[in-house]
C-alpha positions as CSV (number, residue, x, y, z in Angstrom):
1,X,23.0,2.0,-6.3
2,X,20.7,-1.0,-5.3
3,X,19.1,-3.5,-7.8
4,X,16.3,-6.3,-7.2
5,X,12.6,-6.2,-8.1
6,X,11.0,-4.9,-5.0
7,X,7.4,-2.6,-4.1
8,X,4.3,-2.4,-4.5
9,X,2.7,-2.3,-8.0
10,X,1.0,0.7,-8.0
11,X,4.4,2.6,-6.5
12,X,7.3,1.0,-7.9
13,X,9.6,3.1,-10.6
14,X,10.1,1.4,-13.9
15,X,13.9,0.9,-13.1
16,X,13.0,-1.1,-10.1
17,X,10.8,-3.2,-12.7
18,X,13.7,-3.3,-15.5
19,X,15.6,-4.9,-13.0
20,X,18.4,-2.5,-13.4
21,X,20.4,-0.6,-10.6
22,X,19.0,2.1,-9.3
23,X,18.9,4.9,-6.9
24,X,16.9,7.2,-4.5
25,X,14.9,8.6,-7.1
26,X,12.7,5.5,-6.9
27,X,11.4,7.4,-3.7
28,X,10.6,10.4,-5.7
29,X,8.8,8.2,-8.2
30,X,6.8,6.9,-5.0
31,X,5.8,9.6,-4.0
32,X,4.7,11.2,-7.0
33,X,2.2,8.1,-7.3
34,X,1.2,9.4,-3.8
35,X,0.9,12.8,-4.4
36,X,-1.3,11.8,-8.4
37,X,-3.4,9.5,-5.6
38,X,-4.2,12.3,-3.0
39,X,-5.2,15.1,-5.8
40,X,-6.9,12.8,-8.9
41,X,-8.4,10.1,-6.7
42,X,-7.0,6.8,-8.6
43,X,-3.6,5.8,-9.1
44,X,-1.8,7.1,-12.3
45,X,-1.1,3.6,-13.6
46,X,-2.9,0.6,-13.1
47,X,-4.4,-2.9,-14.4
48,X,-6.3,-5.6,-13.8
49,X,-3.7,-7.8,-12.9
50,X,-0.3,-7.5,-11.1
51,X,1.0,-7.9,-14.6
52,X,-1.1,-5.5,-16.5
53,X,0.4,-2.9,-13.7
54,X,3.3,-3.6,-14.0
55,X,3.3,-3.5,-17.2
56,X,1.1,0.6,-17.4
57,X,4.2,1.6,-14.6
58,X,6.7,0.4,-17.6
59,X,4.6,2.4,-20.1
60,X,4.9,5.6,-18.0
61,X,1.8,6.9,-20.1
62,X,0.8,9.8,-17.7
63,X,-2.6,11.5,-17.6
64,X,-4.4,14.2,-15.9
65,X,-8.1,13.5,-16.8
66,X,-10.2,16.2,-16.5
67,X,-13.1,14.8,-14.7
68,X,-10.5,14.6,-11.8
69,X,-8.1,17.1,-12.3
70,X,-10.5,19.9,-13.2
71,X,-9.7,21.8,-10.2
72,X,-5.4,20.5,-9.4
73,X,-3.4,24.0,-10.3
74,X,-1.1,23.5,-13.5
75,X,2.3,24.2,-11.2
76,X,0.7,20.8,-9.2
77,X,0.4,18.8,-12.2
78,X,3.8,20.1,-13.1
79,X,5.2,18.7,-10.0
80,X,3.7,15.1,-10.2
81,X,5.5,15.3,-14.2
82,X,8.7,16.2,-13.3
83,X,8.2,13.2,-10.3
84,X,7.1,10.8,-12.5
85,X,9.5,11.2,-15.6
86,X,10.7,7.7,-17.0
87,X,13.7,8.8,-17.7
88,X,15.4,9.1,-14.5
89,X,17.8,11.3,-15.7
90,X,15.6,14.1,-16.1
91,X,13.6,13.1,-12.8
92,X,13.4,15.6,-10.6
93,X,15.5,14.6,-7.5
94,X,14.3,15.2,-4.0
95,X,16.3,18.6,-3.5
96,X,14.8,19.4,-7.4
97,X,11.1,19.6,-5.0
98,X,12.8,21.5,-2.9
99,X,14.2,23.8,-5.1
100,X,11.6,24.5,-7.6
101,X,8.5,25.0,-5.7
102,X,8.9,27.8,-2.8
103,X,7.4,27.0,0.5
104,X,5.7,29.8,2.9
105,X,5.9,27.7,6.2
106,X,9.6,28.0,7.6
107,X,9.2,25.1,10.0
108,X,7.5,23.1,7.3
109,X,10.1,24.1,4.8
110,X,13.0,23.1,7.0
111,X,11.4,19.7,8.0
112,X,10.7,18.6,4.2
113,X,14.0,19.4,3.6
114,X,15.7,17.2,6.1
115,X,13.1,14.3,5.1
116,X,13.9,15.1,1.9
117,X,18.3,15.4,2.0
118,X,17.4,12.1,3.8
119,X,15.4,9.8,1.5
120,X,16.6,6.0,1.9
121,X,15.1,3.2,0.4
122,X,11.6,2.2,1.0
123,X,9.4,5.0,1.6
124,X,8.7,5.8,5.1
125,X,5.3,7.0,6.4
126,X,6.6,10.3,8.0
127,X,7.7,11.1,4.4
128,X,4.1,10.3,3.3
129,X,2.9,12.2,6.2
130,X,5.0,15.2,4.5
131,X,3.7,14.9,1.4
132,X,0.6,15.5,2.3
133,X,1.5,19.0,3.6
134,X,3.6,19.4,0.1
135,X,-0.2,19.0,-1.6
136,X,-1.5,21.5,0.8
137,X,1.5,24.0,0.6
138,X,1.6,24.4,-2.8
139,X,-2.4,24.8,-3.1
140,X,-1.7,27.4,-0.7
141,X,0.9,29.0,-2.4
142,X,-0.4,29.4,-5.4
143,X,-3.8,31.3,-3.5
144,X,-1.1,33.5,-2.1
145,X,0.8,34.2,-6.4
């Protein structure tokens, strides 16, 4: 467990800004902002000021509006919920991804996982790299259902 206020605004999990301990599933939070960012265009919680989104992060209130989302497949926007849960105790963990979603690229599939088995603190830009292949696997996948 780690504690301290640290992170961007737009990125940071609420227990990182309740200045409690907390653990690697501030990474999955992360990159769930990532992932909302790359499919609806806009991060999923912002303000005008630091403050104000800091304070929307706390708030958790996620939306998929349809004007950007129209065409983001349901089991996508299921991800990015079970990534950015408030509670972290029913956050999906990084091997959660893993398990839940199946993956058609074998050599994808086996890197992600060792990213993944191997999240540390501070996310990384080969993990953001990743994600971006998560997006496009599970687009794909779901083209192949």
């Amino acid at each position: 467990m780690m504690n301290g206020i640290v992170g961007t605004p737009y990125y940071v999990a609420p227990e990182v800004l309740a200045g409690g301990e907390y653990d690697e599933k501030v990474d999955v939070w992360s990159a769930g902002v990532i992932l909302y960012i790359m499919l609806g265009g806009a991060p999923p919680f912002y303000g005008e000021t630091v403050e104000e989104t800091f304070d929307a992060v706390l708030r958790a209130n996620l939306r998929f509006p349809f004007r950007f989302f129209k065409s983001v497949s349901p089991q996508a926007k299921d991800l990015i919920r079970k990534m950015l849960c408030k509670d972290v105790s029913r956050r999906f963990s990084a091997d959660q991804v893993l398990s839940k979603f199946q993956f058609h690229c074998s050599w994808f599939s086996s890197v992600l996982q060792l990213f993944l088995r191997n999240i540390s603190f501070g996310l990384n830009f080969g993990f953001v790299f990743l994600l971006c292949f998560v997006i496009f696997e599970i687009e794909i996948s779901i083209l192949l259902w």
